[in-house]
C-alpha positions in Angstrom: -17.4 -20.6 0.1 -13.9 -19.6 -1.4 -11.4 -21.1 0.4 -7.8 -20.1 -0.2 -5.2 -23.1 -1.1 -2.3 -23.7 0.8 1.2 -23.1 -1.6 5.1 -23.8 -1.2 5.1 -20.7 -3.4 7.5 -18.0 -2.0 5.9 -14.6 -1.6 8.5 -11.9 -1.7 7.8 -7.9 -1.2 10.2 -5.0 -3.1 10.3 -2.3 -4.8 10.1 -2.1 -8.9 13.0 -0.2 -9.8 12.6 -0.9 -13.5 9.3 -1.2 -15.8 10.8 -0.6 -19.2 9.9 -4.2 -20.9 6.4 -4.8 -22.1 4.7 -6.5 -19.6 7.8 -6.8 -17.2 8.5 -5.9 -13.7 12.5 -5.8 -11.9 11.8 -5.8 -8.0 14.5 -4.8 -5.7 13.9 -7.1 -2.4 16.4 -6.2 0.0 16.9 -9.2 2.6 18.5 -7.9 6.3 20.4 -10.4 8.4 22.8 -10.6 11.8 26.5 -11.4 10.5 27.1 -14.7 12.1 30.6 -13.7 13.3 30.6 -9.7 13.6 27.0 -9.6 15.0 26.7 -6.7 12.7 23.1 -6.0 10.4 24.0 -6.9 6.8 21.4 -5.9 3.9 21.6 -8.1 0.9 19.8 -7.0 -2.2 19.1 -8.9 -5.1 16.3 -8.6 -8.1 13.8 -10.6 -10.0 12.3 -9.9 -13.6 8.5 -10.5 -12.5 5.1 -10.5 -14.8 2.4 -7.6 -15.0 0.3 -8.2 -17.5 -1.7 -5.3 -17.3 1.3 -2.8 -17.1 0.4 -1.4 -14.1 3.4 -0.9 -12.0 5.5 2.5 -11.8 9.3 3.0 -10.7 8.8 2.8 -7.4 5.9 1.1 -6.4 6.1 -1.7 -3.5 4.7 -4.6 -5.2 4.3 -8.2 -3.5 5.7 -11.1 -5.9 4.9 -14.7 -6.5 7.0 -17.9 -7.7 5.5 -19.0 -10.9 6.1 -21.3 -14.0 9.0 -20.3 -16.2 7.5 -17.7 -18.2 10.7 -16.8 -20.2 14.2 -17.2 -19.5 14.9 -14.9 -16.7 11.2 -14.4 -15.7 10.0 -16.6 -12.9 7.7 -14.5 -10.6 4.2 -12.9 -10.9 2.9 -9.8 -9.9 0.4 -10.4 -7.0 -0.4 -7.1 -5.8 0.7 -3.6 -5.6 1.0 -2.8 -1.9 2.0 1.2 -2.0 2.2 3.8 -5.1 5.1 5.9 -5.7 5.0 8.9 -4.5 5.0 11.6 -7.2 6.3 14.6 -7.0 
């Protein structure tokens, strides 16, 4: 039987708001939070160059994201799955 491995890895989900480098990904993952002091819903965003090695990711797309070796300098995620299509108009 296949049995899946447990793994520190973080899994992240966002939204690919760039695909213009050859086998590159930029997700958006927006993170919400309480303000400690103001009690007021805060929305962080912040990106991360992932890898898609088959080029399969549109502007758009919500993808779901890996940690993964170094794969260049700024590149440090993997493209896991592509949970919704872009809507196209």
């Amino acid at each position: 039987m296949a049995e899946k491995k447990k793994t520190n890895k973080r899994v992240l989900e966002g939204v690919v708001v760039s695909n213009a480098p050859d086998k590159t990904i930029v997700v958006q993952v927006e993170r919400r939070f309480l303000h400690p002091r103001y009690k007021k819903t805060v929305t962080k965003h912040k990106k991360f160059m992932a890898h898609d090695p088959e080029n399969a990711c549109n502007v758009g797309d919500r993808v779901r994201i890996i940690e993964h070796r170094p794969l260049s300098r700024r590149k440090r995620w993997m493209l896991v799955e592509i949970l919704e299509r872009a809507k196209r108009l």
